[in-house]
C-alpha positions in Angstrom: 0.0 0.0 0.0 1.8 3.1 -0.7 2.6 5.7 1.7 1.4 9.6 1.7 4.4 10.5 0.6 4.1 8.6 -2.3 0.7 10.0 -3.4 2.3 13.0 -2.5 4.9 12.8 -5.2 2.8 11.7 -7.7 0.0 14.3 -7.4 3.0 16.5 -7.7 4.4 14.1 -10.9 0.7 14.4 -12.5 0.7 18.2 -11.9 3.9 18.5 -13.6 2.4 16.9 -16.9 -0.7 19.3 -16.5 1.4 22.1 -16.9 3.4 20.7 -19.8 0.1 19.7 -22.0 -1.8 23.4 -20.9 1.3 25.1 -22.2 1.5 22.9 -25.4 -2.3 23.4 -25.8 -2.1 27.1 -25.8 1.2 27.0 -28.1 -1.0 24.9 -30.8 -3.7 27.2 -30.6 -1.9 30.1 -31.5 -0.1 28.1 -34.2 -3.4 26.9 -35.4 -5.0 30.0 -36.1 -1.7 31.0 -38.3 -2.0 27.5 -40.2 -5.6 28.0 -40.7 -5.7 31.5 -42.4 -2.5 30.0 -44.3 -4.6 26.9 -45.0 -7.9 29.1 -46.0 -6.1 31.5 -48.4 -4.7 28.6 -50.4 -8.4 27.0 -51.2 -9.6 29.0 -53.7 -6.4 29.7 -55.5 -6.0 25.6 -55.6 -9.9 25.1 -57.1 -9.6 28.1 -59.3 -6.2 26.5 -61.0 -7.7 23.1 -61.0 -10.8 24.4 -63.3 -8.8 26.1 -65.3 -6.1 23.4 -66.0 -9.1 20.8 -66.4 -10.7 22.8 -68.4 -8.1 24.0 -71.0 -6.4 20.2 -70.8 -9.9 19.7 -73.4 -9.0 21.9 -76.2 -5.1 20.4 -76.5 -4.0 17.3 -77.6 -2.6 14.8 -74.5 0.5 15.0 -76.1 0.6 19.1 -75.7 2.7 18.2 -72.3 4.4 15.5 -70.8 1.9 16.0 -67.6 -0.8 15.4 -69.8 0.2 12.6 -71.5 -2.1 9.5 -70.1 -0.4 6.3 -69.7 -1.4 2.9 -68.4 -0.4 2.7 -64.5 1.9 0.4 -64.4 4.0 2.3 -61.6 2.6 4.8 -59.1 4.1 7.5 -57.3 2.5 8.0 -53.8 3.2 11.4 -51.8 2.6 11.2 -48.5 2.2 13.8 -45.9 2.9 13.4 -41.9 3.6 15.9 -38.8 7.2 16.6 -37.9 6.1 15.7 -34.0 3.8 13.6 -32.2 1.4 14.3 -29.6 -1.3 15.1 -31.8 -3.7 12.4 -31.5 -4.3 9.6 -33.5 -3.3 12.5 -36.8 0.1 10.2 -37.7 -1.4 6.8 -37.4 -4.6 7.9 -39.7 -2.1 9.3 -42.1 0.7 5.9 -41.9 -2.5 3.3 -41.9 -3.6 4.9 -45.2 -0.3 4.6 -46.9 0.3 1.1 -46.0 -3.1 0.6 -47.7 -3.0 2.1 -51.0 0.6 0.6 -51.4 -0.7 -2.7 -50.3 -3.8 -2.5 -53.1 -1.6 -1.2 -55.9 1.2 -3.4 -54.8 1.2 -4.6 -58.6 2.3 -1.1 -60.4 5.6 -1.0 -58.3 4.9 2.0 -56.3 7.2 4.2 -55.1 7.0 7.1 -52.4 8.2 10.6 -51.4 7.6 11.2 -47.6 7.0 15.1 -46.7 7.3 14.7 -42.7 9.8 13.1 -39.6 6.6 11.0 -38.2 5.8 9.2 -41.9 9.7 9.2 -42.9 10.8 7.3 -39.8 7.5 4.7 -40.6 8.4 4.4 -43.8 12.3 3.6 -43.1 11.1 0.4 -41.1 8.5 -1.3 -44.6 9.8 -2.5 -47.6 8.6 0.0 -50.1 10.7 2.0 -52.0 11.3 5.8 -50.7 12.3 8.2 -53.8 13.0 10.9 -51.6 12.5 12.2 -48.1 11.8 15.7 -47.1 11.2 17.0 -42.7 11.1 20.0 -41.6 8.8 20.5 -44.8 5.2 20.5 -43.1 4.9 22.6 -40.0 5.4 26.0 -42.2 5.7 25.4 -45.7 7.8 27.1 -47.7 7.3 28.3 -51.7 10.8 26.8 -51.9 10.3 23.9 -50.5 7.4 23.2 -52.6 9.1 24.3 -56.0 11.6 21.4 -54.9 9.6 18.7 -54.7 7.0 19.8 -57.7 10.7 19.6 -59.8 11.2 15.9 -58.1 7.6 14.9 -59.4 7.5 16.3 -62.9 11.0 14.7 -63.9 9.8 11.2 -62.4 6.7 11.8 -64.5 8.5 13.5 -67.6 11.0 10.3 -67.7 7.9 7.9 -67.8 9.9 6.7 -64.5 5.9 6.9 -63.1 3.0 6.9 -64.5 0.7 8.5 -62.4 0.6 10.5 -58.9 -1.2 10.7 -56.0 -1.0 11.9 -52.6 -2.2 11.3 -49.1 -2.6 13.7 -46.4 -5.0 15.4 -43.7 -7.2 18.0 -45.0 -7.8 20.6 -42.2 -12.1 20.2 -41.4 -12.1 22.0 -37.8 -10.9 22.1 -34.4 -12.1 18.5 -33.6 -11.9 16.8 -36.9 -10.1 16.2 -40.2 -10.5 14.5 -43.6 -8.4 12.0 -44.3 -7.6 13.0 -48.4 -6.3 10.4 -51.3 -6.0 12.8 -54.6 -4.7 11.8 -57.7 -2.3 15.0 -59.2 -1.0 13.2 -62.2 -2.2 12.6 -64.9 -4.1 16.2 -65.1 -7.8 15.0 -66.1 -9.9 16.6 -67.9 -13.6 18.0 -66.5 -15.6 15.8 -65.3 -17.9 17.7 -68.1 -15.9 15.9 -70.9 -16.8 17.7 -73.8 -17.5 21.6 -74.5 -21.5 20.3 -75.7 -21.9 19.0 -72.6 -20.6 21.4 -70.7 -22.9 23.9 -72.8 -26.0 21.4 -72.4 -25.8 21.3 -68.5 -25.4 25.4 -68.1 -27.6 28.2 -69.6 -24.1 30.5 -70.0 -22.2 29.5 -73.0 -19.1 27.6 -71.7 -15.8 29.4 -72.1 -13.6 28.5 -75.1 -10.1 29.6 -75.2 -7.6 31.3 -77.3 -4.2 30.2 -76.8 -1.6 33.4 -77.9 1.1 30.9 -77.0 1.8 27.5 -78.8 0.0 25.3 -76.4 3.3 23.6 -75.0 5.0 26.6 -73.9 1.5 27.3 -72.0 1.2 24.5 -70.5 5.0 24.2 -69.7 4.5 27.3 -67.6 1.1 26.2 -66.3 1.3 22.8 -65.5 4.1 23.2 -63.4 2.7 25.5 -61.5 -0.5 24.4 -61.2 1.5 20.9 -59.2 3.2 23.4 -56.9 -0.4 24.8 -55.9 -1.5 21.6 -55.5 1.1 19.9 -52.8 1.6 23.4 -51.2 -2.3 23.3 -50.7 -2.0 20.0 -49.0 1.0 20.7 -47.1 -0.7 23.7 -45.5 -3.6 21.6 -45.0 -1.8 19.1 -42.8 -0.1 21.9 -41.3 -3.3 23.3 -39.9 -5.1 19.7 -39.2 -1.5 18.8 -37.2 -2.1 21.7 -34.6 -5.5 21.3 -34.5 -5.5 17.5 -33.7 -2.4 18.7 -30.9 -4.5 21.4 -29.3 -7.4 19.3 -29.1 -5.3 16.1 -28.1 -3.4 18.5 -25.2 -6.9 19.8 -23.7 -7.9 16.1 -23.0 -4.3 15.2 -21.6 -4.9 18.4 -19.3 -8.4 17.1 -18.4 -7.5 13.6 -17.8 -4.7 14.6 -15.5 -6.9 17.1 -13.2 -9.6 14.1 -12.9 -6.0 12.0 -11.4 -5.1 14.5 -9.3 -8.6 14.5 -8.1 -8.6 10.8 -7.5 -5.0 10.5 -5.9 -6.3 13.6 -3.7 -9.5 11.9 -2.4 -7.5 8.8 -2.3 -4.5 10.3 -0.4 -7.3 11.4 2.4 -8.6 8.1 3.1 -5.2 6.6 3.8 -4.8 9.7 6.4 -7.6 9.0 7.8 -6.9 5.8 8.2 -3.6 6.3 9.5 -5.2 9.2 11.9 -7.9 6.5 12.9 -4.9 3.6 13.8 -3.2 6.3 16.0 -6.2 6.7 17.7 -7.1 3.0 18.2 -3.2 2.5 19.4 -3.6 5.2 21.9 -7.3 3.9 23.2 -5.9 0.6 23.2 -2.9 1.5 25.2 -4.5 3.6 27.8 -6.9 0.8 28.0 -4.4 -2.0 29.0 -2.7 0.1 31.1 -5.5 0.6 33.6 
């Protein structure tokens, strides 16, 4: 049975680790609301560039670009996108659980991965896929030239047919309490779902857009197509960023409640063995004075 002074030092212990996860809870908040305008500014920039790459990829031959060239998927290149640091929940495991199953299902096409984030590198190291390259220190503030970096990684892989198509995996920032666990495919670039202009036409009442291209298509889409890839990973990068503090703020706030309900139960329980040791004294001292008249 321990002592009081055991309790003692453990209340003290537990209110120790209260102090660390209400600190770390009001650090990720103030990160969070940072990451989220970051995350917010980014949406309609990334669904304005998708529309319009769609959308033009309709009027150009596949063979315009080399990123809109569509080729049988034979091998896959998977980005995948982690937190730098733990403590965030279950936001890692969602993320490394995913990967291991699209990789397991397309096990066939030979895929191959580049890992943005410490937490997915260091899971990755320990399977036997293959790991193109590796970047950390990549998701808690991304960087334009960060990003640039890795869209110039995925479009040679793709230019040099060394994959065939792209996706990527990462946590898509919902609110405080939840996020969406994303699998998007970046490459190929397909068209609109609307597949032809007469459809397109048939399901508005505005005449759908048509383009004139003042440029020969491939320098166009040579500038575009790039850029529209470095949209599109910085996008998810700064969601993640913002789902990572989220899930840590929230993840904190119930370690800070979970330890204030132990200190409450090592305090009531640290009172009933005092009183227990108060009411032995006692019975010593009755019992005593009793055998000694």
């Amino acid at each position: 049975m321990p002592t009081q002074l055991d309790i003692k030092r453990r209340i003290r212990s537990v209110k120790n680790t209260q102090q660390i996860t209400r600190a770390m809870k009001f650090v990720a908040a103030a990160r969070l609301r940072r990451a989220q305008e970051r995350a917010f500014a980014a949406r309609p920039y990334a669904r304005a560039i998708s529309r319009l790459v769609r959308s033009a990829a309709l009027r150009v031959p596949g063979s315009a670009h080399a990123l809109l060239r569509q080729r049988e998927e034979k091998r896959i290149l998977l980005l995948t996108v982690s937190g730098e640091r733990g403590l965030c929940g279950a936001f890692n495991a969602n993320v490394i659980r995913r990967t291991l199953e699209f990789l397991r299902e397309h096990s066939a096409q030979n895929p191959a991965i580049i890992v943005l984030g410490r937490k997915i590198r260091d899971a990755m190291r320990k399977q036997r896929w293959k790991i193109v390259a590796e970047h950390v220190d990549v998701t808690a503030r991304p960087e334009p030239a960060r990003v640039a970096e890795i869209t110039k990684e995925v479009t040679a892989l793709y230019e040099r047919e060394e994959v065939d198509s792209v996706y990527i995996v990462f946590n898509e920032f919902k609110s405080v309490l939840a996020q969406n666990l994303k699998l998007e495919k970046l490459l190929p670039i397909e068209p609109d779902p609307t597949t032809t202009i007469e459809e397109a036409q048939a399901r508005s009442k505005e005449t759908a857009v048509d383009y004139l291209f003042e440029q020969p298509p491939a320098e166009l889409f040579g500038r575009l197509l790039p850029r529209y890839l470095q949209v599109q990973i910085f996008r998810a990068l700064a969601e993640s960023a913002a789902a990572e503090h989220a899930a840590r703020m929230t993840a904190m706030d119930s370690a800070t409640n979970n330890a204030r309900e132990l200190i409450d139960q090592l305090t009531l329980y640290m009172n009933k063995v005092r009183q227990a040791a108060i009411t032995k004294e006692i019975i010593e001292v009755v019992s005593g004075a009793a055998s000694a008249t």
